[in-house]
N, C-alpha and C positions, 0 to 999 in steps of 0.2 A: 967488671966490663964483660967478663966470658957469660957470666951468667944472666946478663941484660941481652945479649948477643941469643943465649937462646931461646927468654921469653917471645923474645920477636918472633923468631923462625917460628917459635912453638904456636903462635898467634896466624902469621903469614900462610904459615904451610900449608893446611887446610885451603884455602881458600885459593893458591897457585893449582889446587886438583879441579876447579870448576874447570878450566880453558882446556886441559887433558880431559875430561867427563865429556867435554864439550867436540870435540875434537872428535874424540871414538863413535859419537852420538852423528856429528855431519857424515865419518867417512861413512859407517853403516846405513846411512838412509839415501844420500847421494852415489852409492857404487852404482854406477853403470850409467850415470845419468850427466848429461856434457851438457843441458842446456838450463837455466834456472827460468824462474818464470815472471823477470824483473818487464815489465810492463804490462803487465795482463789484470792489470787493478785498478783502482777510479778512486781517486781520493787520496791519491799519495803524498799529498801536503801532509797528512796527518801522521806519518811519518817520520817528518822533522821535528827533533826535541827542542823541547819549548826550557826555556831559562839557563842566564850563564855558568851557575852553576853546575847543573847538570851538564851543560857541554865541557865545560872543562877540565871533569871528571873523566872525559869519555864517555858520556851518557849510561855510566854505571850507576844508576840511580835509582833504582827500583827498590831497592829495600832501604833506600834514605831519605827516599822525599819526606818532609815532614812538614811544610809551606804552602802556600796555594799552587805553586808550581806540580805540587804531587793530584791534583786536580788532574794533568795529563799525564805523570810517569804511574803513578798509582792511587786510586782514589782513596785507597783505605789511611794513607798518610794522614790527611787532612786531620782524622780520629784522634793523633797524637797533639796535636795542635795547644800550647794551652789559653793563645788568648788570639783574639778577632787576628787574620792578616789577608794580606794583600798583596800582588804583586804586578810589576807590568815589565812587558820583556821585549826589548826592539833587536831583530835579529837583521844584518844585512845578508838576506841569502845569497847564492849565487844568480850569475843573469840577469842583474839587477833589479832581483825581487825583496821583497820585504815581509820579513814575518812579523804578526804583531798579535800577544798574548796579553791577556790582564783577565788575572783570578782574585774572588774573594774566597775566604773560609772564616766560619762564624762558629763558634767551638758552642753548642747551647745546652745547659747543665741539668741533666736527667734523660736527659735526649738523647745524643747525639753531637754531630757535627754537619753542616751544609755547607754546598760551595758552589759559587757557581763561577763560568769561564769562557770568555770568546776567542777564539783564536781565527784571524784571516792573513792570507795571505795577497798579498796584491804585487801590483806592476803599470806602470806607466801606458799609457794611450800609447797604439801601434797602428800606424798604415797599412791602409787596405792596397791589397795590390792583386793583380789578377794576371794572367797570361795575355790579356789587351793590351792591358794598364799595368806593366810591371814596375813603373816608376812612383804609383798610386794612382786611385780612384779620386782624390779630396776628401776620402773617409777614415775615421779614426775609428777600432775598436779596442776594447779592454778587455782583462779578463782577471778571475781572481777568485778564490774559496774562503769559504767560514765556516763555522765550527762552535756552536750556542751549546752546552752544558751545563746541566745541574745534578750536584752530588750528594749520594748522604751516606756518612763514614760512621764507624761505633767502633768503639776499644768494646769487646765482648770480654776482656778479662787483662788483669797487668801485661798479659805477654801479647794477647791474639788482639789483634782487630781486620775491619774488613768494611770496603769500602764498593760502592755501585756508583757507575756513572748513566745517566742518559742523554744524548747528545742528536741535535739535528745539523745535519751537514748539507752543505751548499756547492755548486761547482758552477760558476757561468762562461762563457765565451760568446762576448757580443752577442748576439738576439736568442742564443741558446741558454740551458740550465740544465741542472739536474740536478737532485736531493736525495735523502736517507737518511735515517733515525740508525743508531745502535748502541750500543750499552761497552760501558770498562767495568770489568772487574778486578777486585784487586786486594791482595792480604800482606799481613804483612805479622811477624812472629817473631818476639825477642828469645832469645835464649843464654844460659849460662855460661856457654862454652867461648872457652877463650876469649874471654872480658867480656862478655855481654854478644855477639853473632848475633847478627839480626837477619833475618832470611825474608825477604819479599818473593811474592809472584803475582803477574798479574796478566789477565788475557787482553788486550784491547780491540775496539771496531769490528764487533761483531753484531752484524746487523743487516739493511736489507742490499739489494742492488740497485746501482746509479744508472739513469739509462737520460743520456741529452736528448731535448725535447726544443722545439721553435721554431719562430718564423723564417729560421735561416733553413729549416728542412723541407720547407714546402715550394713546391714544382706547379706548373701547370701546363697540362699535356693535353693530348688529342687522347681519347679513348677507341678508336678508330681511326689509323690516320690513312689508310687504301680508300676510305669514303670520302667525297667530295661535299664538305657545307656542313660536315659536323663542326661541335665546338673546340676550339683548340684550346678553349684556358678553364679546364677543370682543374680545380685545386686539387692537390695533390699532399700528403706528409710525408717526409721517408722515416722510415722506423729502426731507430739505431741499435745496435746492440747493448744490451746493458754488460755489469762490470761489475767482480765483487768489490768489496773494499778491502782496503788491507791491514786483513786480519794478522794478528801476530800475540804468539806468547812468551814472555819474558821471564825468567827468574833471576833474582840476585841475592848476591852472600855480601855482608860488610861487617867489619868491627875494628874496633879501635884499638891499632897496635898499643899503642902509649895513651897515657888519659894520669895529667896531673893536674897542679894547680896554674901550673902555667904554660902548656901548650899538650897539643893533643895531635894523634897521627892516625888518621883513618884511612882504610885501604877498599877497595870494593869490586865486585868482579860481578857480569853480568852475563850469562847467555839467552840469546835470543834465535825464536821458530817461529818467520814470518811466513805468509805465504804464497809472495811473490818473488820470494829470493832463497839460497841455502842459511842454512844456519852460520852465527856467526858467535864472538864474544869481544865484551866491553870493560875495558878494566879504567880505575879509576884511583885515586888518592888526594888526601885533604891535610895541610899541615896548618893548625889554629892556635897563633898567640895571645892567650888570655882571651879568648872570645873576642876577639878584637881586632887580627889581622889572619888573614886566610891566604894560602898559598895553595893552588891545584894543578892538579895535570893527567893525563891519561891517555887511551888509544882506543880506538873506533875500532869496529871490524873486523880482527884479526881472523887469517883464517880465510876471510872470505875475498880472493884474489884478485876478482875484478873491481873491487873498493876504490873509491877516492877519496873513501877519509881514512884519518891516521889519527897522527900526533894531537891534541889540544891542552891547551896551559890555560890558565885565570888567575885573575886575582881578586878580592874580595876584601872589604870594610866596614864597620858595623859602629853607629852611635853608642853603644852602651853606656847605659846609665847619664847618657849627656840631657836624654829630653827626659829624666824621668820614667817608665812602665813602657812606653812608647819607645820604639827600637826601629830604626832606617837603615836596611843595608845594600850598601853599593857595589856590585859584582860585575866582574868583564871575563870573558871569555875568547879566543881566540880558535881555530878549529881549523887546522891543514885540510887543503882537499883538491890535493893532489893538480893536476892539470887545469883546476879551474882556480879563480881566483879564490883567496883565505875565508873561512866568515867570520864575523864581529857580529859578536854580542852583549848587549849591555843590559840589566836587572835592574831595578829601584824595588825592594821590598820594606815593609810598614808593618810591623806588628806593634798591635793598641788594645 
């Protein structure tokens, strides 16, 4: 027992130094600095991680994705892939918005691996209402983002692979828009140490700037209005400001405390440098009975003090061997956040 006691730690330990590396890295770049830069970005849906797994990790997921879901945490996952999958992910956000994911990955042999993935975010028709009309107009608008991607991932050798995204992104509000192209990158590197350490990193949404455009900006003015019989309805645009996106770089550490014939304990630690907000980290763990029943849980944020997530748990189950080569797994996710109501996540994943 004492000496099971210290394979673990000998395993753990390492990896309890990410959140301390992590930690020395926020206080030395944030000294002197009292305000972060959490709004000053355009596309912050993208932001939100995509699959119940991964949240209920704590979206320590960057050196695990290995599903279509690594489509958004790292593209170069896909790489490890070994047969066709698919995933689709209904998240209830908060505000009562809805996030909605579905990735393919197609492993193809001498190739590579492709993938492609939409991810939008929507929300229910809202009353127009104006300082006239504060009870409404009789007009409804909407509003809501998407997110089109296509990947191609390579194992460049048993340990390295490495994966590219390009993605067109969308933002609208009622008779407005705005769009942007940009690119994930993303690696990922097994190693020896302490049962296999698998080390990911990946940069994401780096790309151009969102700037809202439409018929809701246009005016009609007097170009003269001290002259008497000019025109009063020149059209007009107003020209908004544009917005970067939000860009962020992630790295993460994970390996497999225990790893037998009948259940396996994985642990995982993530730090993240976005660049709308201070640094933060993600830790994560996975307890799996014979491939067959999955228990997770982990912590959002730490670190980063004006947070409203925290805690998240899931559970997970998987067909094996019932249909055959073909494998369905069903994962849930639950994700504390703080002052706002809980979110629920729910996965269907198909690998064929």
């Amino acid at each position: 027992m004492k000496h099971g006691r210290e394979r673990v730690m000998r395993r753990i330990g390492p990896l309890l130094l990410v959140p301390f590396l992590a930690t020395r890295i926020l206080v030395a770049q944030t000294s002197g600095l009292d305000v972060s830069k959490v709004g000053t970005t355009a596309g912050t849906f993208l932001e939100i991680g995509v699959g119940a797994t991964a949240a209920s990790m704590g979206q320590a997921y960057v050196s695990l994705a290995s599903d279509a879901t690594a489509l958004h945490w790292n593209p170069a996952g896909i790489a490890l892939i070994p047969q066709a999958d698919a995933n689709v992910v209904q998240t209830n956000w908060i505000a009562d918005t809805q996030l909605e994911f579905a990735g393919v990955a197609l492993p193809i042999q001498g190739f590579g691996s492709l993938g492609f993935s939409v991810t939008a975010l929507t929300m229910g028709d809202m009353m127009v209402r104006t300082v006239e009309m504060p009870e409404g107009t009789g007009e409804y608008f909407s509003a809501g983002d998407l997110s089109a991607g296509l990947t191609y991932a390579r194992q460049l050798s048993e340990r390295f692979s490495i994966g590219l995204s390009a993605k067109y992104i969308q933002e609208t509000i009622w008779h407005e828009s705005a769009s942007a192209f940009a690119v994930d990158i993303g690696t990922i590197f097994k190693t020896d140490l302490l049962g296999g350490m698998i080390l990911g990193a990946t940069l994401s949404n780096f790309g151009s700037r969102m700037q809202m455009a439409g018929r809701d900006a246009r005016e009609f003015i007097r170009i003269d209005p001290t002259k008497e019989g000019t025109n009063g309805q020149i059209p007009t645009d107003i020209e908004l400001d544009s917005w970067d996106l939000p860009l962020q770089f992630q790295f993460g550490v994970s390996t497999r405390v225990v790893d037998d014939d009948e259940y396996r304990w994985t642990v995982a630690v993530d730090a993240l440098h976005p660049n709308d907000n201070f640094e933060s980290v993600n830790v994560g763990t996975e307890l799996a009975f014979e491939d067959f029943l999955f228990f997770r849980a982990g912590y959002q944020s730490l670190f980063l003090s004006d947070s409203e997530t925290g805690l998240t748990l899931g559970v997970g189950v998987t067909s094996s061997d019932i249909f055959g080569k073909t494998k369905i797994e069903f994962d849930y996710a639950y994700q504390d956040m703080g002052r706002l109501d809980g979110v629920h996540v729910f996965e269907v994943g198909v690998h064929f």
